[in-house]
Backbone as CSV, one residue per row, in Angstrom:
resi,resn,N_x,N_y,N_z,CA_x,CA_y,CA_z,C_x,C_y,C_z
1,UNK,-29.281,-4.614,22.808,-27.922,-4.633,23.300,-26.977,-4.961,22.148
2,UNK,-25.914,-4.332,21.964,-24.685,-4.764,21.354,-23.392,-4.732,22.151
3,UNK,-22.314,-5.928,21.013,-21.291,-5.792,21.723,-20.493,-4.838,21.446
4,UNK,-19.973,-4.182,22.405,-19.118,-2.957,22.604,-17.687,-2.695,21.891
5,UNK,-17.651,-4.329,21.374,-16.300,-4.401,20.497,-16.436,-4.547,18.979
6,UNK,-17.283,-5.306,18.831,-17.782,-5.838,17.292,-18.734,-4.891,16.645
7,UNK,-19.874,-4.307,17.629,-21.217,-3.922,17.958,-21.945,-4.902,17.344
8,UNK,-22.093,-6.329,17.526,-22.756,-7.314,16.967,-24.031,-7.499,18.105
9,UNK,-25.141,-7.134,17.404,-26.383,-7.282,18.750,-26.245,-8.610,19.170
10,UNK,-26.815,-8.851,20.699,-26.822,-9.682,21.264,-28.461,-9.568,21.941
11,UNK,-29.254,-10.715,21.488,-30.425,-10.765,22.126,-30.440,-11.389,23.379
12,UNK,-31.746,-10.569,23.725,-31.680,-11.157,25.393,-31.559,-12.770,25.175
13,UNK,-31.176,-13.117,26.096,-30.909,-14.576,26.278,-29.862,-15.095,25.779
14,UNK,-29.514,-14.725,25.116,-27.914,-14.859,23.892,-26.820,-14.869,24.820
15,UNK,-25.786,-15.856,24.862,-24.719,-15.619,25.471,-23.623,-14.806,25.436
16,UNK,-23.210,-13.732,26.231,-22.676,-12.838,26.409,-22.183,-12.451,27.789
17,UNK,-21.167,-11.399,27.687,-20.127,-11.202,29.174,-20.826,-9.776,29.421
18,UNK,-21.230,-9.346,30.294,-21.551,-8.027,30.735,-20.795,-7.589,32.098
19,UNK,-20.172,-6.379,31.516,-19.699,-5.527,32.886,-20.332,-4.430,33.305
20,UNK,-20.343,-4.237,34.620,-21.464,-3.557,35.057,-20.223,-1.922,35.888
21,UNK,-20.643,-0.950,35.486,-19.797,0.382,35.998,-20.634,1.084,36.737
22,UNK,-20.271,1.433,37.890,-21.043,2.458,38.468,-19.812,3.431,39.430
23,UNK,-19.608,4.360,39.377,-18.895,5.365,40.633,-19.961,5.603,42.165
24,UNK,-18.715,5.564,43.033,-19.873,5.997,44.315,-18.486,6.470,45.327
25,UNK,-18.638,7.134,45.886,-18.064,8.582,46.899,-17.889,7.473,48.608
26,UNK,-16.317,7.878,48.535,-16.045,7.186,49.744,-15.741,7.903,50.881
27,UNK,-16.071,7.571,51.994,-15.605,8.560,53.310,-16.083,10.131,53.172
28,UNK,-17.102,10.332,52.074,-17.825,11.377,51.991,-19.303,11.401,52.243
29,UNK,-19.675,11.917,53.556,-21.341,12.194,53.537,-22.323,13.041,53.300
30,UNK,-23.664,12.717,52.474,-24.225,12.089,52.248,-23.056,10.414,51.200
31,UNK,-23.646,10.129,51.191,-22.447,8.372,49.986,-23.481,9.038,48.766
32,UNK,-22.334,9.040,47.830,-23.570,9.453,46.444,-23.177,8.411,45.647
33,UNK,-23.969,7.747,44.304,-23.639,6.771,43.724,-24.169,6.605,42.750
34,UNK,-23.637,6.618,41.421,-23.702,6.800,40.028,-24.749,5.824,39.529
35,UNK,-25.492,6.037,38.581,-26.658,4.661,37.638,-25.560,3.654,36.880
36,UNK,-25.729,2.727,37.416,-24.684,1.784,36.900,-24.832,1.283,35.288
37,UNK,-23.830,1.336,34.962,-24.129,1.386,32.986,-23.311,-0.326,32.729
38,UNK,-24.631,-0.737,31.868,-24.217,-2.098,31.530,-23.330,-2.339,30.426
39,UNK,-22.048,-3.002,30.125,-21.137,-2.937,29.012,-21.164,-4.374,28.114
40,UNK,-21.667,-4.910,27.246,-21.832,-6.473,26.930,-20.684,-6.047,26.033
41,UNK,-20.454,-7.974,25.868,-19.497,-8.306,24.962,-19.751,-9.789,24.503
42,UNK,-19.940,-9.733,23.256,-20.224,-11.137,22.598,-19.186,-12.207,23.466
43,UNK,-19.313,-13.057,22.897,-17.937,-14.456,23.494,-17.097,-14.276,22.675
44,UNK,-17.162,-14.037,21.210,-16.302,-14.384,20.516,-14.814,-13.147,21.482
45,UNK,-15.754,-11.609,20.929,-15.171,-10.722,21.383,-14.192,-10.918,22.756
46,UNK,-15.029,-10.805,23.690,-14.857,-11.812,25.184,-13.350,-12.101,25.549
47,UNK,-13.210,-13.560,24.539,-11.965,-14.432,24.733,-10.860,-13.748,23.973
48,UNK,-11.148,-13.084,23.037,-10.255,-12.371,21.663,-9.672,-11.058,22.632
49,UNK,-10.227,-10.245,23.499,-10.045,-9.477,24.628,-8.876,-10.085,25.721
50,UNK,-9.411,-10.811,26.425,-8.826,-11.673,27.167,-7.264,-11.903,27.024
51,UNK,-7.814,-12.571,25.687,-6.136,-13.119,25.578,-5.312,-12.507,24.862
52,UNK,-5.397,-11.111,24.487,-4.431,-10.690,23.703,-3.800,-9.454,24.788
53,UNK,-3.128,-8.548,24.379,-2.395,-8.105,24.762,-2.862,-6.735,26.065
54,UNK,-2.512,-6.300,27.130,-3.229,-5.557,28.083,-3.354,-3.883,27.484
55,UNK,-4.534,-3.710,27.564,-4.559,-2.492,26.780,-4.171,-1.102,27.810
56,UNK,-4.171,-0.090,27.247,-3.722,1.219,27.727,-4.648,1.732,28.914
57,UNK,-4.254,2.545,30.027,-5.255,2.946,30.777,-5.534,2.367,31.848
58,UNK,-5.700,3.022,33.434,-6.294,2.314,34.374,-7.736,1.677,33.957
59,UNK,-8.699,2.122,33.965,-10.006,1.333,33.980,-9.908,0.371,32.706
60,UNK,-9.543,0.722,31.630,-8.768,-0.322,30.635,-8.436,-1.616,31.318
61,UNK,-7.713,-1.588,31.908,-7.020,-2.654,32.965,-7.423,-3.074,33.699
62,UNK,-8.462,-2.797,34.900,-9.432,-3.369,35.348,-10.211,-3.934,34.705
63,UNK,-11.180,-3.566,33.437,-11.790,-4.321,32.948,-11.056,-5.517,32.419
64,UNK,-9.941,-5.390,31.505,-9.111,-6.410,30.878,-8.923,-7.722,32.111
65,UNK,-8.434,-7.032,33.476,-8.317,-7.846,34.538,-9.599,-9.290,34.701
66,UNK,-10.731,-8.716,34.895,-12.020,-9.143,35.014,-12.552,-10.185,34.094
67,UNK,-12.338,-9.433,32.483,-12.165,-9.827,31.528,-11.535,-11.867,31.703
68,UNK,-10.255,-11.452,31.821,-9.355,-12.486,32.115,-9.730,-13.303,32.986
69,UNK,-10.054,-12.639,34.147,-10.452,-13.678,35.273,-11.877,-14.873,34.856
70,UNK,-12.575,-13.853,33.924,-14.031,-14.768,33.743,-13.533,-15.831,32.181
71,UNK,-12.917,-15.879,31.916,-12.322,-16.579,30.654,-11.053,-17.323,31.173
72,UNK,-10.568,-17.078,32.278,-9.836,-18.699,32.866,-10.462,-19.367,33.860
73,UNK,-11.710,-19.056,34.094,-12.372,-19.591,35.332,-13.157,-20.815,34.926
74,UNK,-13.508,-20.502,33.605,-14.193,-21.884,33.051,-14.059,-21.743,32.148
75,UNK,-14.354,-22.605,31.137,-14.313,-22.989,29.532,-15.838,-23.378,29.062
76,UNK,-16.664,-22.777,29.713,-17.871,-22.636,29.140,-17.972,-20.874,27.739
77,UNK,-16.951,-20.061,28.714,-17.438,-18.689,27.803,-16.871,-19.140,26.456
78,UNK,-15.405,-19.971,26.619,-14.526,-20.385,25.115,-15.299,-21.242,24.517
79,UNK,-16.214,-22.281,24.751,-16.889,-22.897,24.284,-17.973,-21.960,23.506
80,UNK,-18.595,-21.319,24.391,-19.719,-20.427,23.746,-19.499,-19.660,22.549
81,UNK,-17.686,-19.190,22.607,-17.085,-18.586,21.589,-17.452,-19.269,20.383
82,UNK,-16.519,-20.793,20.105,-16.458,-21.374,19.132,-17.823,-21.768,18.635
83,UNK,-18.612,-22.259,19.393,-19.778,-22.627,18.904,-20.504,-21.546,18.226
84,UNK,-20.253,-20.105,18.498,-20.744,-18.994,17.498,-19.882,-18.946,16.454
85,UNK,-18.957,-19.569,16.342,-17.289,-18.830,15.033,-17.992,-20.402,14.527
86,UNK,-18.230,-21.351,14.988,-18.704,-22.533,14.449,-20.125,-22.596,13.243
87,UNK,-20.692,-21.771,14.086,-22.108,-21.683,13.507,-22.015,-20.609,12.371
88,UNK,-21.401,-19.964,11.823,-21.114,-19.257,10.989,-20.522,-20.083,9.601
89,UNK,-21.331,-20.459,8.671,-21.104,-21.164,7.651,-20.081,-20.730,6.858
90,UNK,-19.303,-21.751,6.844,-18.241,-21.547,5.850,-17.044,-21.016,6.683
91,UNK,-17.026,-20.302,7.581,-15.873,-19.575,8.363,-15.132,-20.810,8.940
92,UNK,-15.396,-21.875,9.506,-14.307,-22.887,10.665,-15.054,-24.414,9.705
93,UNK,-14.792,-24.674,8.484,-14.961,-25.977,8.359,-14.489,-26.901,8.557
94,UNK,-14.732,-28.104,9.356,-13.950,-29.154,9.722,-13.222,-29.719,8.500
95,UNK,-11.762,-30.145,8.698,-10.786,-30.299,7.797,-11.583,-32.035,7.469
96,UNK,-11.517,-31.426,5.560,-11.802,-32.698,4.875,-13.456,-33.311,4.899
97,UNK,-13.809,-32.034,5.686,-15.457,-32.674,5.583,-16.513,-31.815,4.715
98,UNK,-15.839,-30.435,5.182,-16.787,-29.162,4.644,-15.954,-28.563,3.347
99,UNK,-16.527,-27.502,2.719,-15.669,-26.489,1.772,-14.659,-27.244,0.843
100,UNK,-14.250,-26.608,0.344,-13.386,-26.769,-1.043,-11.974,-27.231,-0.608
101,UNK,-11.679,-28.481,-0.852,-10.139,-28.799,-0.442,-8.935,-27.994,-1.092
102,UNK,-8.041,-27.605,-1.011,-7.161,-26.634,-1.236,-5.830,-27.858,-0.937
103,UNK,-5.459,-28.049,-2.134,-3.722,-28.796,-1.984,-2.653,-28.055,-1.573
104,UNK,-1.965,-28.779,-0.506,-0.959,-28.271,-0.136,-0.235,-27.233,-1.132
105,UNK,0.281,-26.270,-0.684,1.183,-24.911,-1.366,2.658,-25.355,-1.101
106,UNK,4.086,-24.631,-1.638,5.383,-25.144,-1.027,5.266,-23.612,0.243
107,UNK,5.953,-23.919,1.058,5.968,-23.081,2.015,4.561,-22.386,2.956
108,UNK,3.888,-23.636,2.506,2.523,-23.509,3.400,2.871,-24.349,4.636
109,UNK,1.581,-25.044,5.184,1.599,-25.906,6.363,1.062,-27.128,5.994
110,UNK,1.708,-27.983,6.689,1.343,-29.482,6.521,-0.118,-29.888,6.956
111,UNK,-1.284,-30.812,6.415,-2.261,-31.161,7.153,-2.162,-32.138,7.343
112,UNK,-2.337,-32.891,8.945,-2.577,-34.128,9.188,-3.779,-34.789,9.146
């Protein structure tokens, strides 16, 4: 499996958001109904989705919808996020503990 945004594999067991698509025929008989296709998405991806801006397209928008709904429902998926952007050495070092200190610039930002 990979994610559909990054294409960063995700092993089974690995935390990840999966949406599940299938079509199926309404008020028409026989009911016919499509093989439902699985869509993963890392966490990082996930929340980075979520919260940015609503993309183009009906089914776009449904998913984005869904998207949203499972990333304000708890703060386990945002957690899961950081703890992967965490675990990535060198990328999120805690200020003053990890990496190379860098002195303030003029027209940079202040650190507390």
């Amino acid at each position: 499996m990979h994610c559909l945004r990054c294409h960063r594999e995700i092993e089974p067991g690995h935390k990840s958001v999966a949406l599940y698509m299938f079509a199926q025929t309404v008020g028409i008989r026989p009911r016919q109904k499509s093989t439902a296709q699985r869509i993963s998405f890392c966490p990082q991806c996930s929340v980075s989705l979520a919260m940015g801006p609503p993309p183009e397209g009906a089914l776009n928008m449904a998913a984005w919808d869904m998207m949203r709904e499972l990333v304000g429902s708890d703060p386990a998926l945002n957690h899961a996020a950081w703890e992967a952007l965490s675990g990535i050495n060198g990328l999120l070092p805690a200020t003053g503990t990890e990496g190379e200190r860098v002195p303030p610039q003029a027209n940079g930002y202040f650190e507390f």
